[in-house]
C-alpha positions as CSV (number, residue, x, y, z in Angstrom):
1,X,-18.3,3.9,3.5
2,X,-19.9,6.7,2.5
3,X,-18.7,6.4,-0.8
4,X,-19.8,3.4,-1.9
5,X,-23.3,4.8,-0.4
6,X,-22.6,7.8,-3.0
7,X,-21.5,6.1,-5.8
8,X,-25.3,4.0,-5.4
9,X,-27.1,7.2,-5.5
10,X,-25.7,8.2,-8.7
11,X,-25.8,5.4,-10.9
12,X,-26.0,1.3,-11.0
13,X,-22.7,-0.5,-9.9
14,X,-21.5,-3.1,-12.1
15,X,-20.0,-6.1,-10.0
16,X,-18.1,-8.5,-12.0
17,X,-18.3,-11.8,-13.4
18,X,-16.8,-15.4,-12.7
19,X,-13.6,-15.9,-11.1
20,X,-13.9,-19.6,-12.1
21,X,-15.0,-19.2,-15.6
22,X,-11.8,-17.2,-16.2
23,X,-9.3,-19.1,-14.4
24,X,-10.4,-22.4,-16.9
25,X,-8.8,-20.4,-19.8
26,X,-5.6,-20.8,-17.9
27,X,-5.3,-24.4,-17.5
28,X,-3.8,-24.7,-14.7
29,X,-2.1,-27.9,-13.9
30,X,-1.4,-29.5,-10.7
31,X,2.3,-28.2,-10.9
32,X,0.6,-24.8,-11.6
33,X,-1.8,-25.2,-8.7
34,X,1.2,-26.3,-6.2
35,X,3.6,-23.4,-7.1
36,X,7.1,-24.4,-5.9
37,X,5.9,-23.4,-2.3
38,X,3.7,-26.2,-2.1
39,X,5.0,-28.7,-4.4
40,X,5.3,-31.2,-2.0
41,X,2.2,-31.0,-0.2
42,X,0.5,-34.0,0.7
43,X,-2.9,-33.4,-0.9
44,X,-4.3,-33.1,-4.5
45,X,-4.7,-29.1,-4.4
46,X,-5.8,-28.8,-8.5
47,X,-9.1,-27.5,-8.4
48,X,-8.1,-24.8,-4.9
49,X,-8.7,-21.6,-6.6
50,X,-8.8,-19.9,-3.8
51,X,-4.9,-21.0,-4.0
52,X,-4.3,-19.3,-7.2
53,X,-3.8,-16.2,-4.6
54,X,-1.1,-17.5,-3.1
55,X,0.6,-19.5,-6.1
56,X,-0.5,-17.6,-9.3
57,X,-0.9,-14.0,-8.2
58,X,-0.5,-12.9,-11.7
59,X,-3.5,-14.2,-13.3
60,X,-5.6,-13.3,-10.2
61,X,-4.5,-9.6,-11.2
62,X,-4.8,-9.9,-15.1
63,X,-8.7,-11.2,-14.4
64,X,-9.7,-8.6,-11.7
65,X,-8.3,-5.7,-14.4
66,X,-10.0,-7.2,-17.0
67,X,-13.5,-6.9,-15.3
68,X,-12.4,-3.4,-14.2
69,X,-11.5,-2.4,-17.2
70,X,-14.9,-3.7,-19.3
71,X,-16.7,-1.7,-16.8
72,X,-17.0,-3.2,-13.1
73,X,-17.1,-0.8,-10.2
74,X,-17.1,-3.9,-7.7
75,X,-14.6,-7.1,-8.1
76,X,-15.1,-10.3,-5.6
77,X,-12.0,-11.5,-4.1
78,X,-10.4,-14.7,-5.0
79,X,-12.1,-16.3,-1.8
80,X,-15.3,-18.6,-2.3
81,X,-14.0,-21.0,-0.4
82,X,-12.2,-18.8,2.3
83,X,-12.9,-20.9,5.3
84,X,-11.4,-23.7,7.2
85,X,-14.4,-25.4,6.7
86,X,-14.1,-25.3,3.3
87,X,-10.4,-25.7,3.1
88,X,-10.2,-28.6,5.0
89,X,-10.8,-30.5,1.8
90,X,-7.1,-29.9,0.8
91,X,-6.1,-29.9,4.5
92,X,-5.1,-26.3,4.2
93,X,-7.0,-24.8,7.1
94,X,-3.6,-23.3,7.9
95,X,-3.4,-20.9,5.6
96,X,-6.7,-19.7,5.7
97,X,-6.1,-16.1,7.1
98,X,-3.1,-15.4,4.5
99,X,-5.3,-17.2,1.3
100,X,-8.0,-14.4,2.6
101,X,-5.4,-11.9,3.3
102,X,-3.2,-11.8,-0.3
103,X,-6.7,-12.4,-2.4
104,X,-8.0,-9.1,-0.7
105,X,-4.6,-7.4,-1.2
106,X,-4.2,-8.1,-4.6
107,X,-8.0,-7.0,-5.6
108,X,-7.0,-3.5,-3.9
109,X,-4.1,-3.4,-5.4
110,X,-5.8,-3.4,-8.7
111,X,-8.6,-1.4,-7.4
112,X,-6.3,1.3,-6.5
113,X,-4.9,1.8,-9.8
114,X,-8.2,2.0,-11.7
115,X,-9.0,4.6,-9.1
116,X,-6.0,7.0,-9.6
117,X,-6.4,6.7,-13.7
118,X,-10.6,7.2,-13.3
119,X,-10.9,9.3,-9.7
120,X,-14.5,10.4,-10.8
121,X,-15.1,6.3,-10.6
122,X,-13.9,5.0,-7.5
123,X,-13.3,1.0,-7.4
124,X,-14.5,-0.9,-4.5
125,X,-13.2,-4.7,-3.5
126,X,-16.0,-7.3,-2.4
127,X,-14.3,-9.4,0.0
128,X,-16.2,-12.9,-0.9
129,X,-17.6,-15.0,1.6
130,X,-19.0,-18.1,0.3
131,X,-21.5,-20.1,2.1
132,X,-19.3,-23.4,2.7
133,X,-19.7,-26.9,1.9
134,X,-21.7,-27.8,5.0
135,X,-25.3,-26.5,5.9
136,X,-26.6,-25.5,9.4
137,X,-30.4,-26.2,8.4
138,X,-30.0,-29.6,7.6
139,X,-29.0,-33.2,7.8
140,X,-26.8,-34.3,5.5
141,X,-28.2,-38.2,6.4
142,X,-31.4,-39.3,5.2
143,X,-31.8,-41.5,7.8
144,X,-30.9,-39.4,10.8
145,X,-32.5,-35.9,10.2
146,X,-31.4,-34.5,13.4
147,X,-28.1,-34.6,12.7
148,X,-26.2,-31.7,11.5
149,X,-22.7,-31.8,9.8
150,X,-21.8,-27.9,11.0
151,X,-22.9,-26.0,14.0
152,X,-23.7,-22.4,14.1
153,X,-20.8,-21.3,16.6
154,X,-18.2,-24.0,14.2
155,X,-19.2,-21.4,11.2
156,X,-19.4,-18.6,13.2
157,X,-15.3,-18.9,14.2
158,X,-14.5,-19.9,10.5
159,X,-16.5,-16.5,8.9
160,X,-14.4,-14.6,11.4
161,X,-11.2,-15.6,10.4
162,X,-12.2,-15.1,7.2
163,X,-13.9,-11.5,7.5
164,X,-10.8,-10.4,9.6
165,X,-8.1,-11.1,7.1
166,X,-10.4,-9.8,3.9
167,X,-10.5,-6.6,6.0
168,X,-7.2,-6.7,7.0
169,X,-6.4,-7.1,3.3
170,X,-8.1,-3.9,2.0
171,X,-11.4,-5.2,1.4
172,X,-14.3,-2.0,1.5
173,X,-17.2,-4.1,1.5
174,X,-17.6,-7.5,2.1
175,X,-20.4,-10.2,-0.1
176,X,-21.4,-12.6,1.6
177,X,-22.7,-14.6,-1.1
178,X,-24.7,-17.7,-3.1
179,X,-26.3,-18.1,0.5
180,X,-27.9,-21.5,0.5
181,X,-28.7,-21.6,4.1
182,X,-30.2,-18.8,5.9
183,X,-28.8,-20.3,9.1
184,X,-24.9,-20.4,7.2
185,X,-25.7,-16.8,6.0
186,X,-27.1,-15.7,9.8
187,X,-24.0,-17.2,11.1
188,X,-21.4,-15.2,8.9
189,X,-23.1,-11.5,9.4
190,X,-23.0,-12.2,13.1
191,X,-19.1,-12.9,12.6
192,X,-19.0,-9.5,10.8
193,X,-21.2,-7.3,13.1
194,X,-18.4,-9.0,16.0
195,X,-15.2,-8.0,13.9
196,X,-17.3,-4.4,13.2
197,X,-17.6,-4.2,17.2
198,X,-14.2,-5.6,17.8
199,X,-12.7,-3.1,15.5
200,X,-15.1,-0.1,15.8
201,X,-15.2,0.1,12.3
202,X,-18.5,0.4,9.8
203,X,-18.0,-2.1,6.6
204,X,-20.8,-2.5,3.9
205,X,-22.4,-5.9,3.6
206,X,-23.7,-6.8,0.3
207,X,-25.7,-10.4,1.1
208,X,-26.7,-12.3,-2.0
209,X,-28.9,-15.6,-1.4
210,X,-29.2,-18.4,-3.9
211,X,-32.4,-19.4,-5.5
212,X,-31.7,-23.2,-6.5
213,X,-34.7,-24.2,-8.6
214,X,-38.1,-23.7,-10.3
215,X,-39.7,-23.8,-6.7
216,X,-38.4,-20.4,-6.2
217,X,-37.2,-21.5,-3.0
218,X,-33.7,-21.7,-1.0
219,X,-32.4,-24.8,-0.4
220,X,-33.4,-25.1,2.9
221,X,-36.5,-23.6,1.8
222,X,-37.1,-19.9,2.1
223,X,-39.2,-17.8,-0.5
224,X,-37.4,-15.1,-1.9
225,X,-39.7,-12.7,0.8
226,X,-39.0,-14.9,3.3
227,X,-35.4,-14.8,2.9
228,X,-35.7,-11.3,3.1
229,X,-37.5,-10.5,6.4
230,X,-35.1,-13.4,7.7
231,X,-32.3,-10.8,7.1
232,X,-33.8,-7.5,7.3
233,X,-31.8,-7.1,11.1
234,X,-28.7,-6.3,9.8
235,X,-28.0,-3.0,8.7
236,X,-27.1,-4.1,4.9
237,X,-25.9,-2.4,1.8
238,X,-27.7,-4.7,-0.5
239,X,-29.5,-7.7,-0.8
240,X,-30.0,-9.7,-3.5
241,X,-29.6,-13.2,-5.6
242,X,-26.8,-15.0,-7.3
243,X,-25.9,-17.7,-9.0
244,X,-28.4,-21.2,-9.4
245,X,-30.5,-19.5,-12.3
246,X,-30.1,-17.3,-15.8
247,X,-31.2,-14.0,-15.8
248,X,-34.7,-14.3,-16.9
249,X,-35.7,-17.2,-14.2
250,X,-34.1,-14.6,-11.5
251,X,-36.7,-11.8,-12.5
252,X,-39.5,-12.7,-10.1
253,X,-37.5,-13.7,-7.3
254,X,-36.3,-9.9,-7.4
255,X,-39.6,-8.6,-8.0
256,X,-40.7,-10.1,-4.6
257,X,-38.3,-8.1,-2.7
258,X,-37.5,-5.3,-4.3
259,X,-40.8,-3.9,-3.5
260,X,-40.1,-4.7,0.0
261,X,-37.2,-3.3,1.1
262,X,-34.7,0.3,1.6
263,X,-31.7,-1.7,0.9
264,X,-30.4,-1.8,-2.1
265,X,-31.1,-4.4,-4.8
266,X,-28.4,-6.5,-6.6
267,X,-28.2,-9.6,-8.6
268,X,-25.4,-11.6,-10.6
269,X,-27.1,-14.3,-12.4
270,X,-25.7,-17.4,-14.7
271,X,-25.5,-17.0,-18.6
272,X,-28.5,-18.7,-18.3
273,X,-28.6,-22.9,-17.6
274,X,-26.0,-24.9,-17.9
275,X,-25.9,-27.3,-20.9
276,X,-25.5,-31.7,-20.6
277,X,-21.7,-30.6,-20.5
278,X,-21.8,-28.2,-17.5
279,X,-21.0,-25.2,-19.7
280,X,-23.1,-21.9,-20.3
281,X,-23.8,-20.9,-23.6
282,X,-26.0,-17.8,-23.0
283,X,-24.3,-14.7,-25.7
284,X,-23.3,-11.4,-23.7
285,X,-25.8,-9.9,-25.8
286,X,-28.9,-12.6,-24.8
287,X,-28.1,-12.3,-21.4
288,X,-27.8,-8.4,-21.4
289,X,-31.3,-8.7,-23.1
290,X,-32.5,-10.4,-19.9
291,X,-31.4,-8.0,-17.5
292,X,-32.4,-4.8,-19.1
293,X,-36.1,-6.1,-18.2
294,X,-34.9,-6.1,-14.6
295,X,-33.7,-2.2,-15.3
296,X,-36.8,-0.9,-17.4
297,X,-38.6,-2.6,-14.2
298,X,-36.7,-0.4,-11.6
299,X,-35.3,-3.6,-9.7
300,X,-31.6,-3.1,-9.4
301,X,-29.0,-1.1,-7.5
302,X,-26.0,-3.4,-8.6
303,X,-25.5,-5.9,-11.6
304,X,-23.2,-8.2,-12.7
305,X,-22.7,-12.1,-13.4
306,X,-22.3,-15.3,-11.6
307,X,-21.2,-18.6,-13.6
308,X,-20.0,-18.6,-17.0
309,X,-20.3,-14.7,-17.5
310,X,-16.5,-13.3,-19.1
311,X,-15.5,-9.5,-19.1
312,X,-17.6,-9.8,-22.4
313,X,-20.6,-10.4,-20.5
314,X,-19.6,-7.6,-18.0
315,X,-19.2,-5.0,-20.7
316,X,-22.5,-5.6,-22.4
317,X,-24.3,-5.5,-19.4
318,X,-22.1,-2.0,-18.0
319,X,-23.0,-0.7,-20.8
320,X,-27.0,-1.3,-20.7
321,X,-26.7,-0.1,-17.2
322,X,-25.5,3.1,-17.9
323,X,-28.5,4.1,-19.8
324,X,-31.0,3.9,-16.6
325,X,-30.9,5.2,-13.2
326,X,-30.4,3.2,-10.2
327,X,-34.1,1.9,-8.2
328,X,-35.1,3.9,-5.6
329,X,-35.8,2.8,-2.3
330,X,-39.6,2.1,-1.2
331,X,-39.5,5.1,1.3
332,X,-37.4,7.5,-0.5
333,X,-40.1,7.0,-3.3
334,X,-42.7,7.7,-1.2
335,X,-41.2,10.8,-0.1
336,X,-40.6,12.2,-2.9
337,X,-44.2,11.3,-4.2
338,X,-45.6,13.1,-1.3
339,X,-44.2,16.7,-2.7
């Protein structure tokens, strides 16, 4: 752990950019998806990336040493949708623990390689724990607002599984991430602080909430700040936002905490909005732009990109980050203002 707490101290940590986004160069077919393994399965699975782990192991490789080598310190596992919550869609709760398992292994396997050629800039694996497709906060029904399609102990057993086969796997950290639902979010770090307990191990949490529109709120409504005191229990690594918005629209919702807070600060926006087609057009060098306000304004501890970002994006915005030092903490600044 400790080195991952180094590695913060001495500069900005580049995470990497979209899984997804990559994986559409491919165009993968539903033959492609199935892999002979599961080429008679009774569900559609196109669309499963998470199953590209399993079935395409190569190009899950190709894309995490691309990020690495444009820059990233951190890459996310192949594991959004990591849980038998979420898997149920294809009816592959089954194979939850080894989708989790091989995603983490691979990552680590690339990890490790970048390590040995660069030793004076380790690689670290972000096992990804997305927040589901169900939300703990609220109905689903209009009409019934009690209702709730998830409980907190159902997401609470599938965020263990998950957490136990990225760690298994070689995950060092884990990102519990795009958090629309406070409650979702609350349930998965008390599935990792029981795995830590279990295992009597120490794993860094990076947690990385959503902000979903011009409200500046959460989904189920929190404020940036409010988001953050909701959290502030957990012994983190870093909190942060992801995802929802482009770079510039992000920049208040990390003023409000990073002000706030001895964690570290992260964010991985969008390349900006998407367009009528569901594409984002932002350049590498517009959205790199954006976010070196968020540097001249001492706000970040780690970078990198959500939607639509590319290892272009990623190198652009490594390379910006180079030039400025990483935020110190509220306290260590005042400590070091007091001499």
């Amino acid at each position: 752990m400790s080195n991952i707490q180094q590695a913060l101290q001495e500069r900005i940590l580049v995470l990497d950019g979209a899984m997804g986004t990559m994986l559409q160069a491919y165009k993968f077919t539903e033959e492609d998806f199935r892999g002979e393994r599961f080429k008679d399965y009774p569900t559609p699975l196109q669309g499963n990336n998470d199953l590209l782990s399993i079935t395409q192991p190569e190009a899950i490789k190709e894309i995490h040493a691309k990020y690495f080598e444009v820059g990233a310190d951190i890459v996310e596992t192949n594991t959004f949708s990591g849980t038998t919550i979420a898997m149920a869609d294809y009816q592959m709760e089954d194979l939850v623990y080894e989708l989790n398992y091989q995603s983490a292994k691979i990552a680590k396997e690339v990890a490790d390689e970048f390590t040995a050629k660069e030793p004076h800039k380790p690689r670290f694996v972000a096992g990804s724990i997305g927040p589901t497709n169900r939300t703990a906060s609220m109905s689903p029904d209009v009409n019934d607002p009690g209702y709730r399609a998830v409980t907190f102990d159902e997401l609470r057993i599938a965020y263990k599984l998950q957490v136990e086969a990225l760690v298994d796997g070689g995950a060092d950290l884990l990102l519990v991430e795009t958090v629309f639902d406070t409650l979702n979010a609350k349930a998965a770090l008390f599935a990792i602080e029981e795995v830590k307990e279990e295992r009597n191990i120490d794993i860094p949490i990076m947690l990385s909430g959503t902000i979903t529109d011009a409200s500046g709120r959460t989904l189920s409504g929190q404020t940036a700040e409010a988001f953050l005191i909701s959290v502030s229990h957990i012994p983190l690594l870093s909190v942060g936002f992801n995802c929802a918005l482009g770079a510039n629209l992000l920049q208040p919702h990390l003023e409000a905490i990073a002000s706030k807070t001895d964690f570290a600060i992260s964010a991985h926006p969008n390349a900006g909005l998407p367009n009528a087609f569901g594409e984002y057009d932002e350049t590498p060098e517009e959205m790199g732009a954006q976010i070196e306000e968020y540097l001249k304004k001492n706000l970040i501890n780690i970078i990198g990109g959500c939607c639509g970002t590319s290892p272009e994006h990623i190198k652009v915005i490594a390379d910006i980050a180079a030039k400025y030092k990483p935020r110190q903490s509220v306290t260590l600044s005042a400590v070091e203002g007091s001499h």
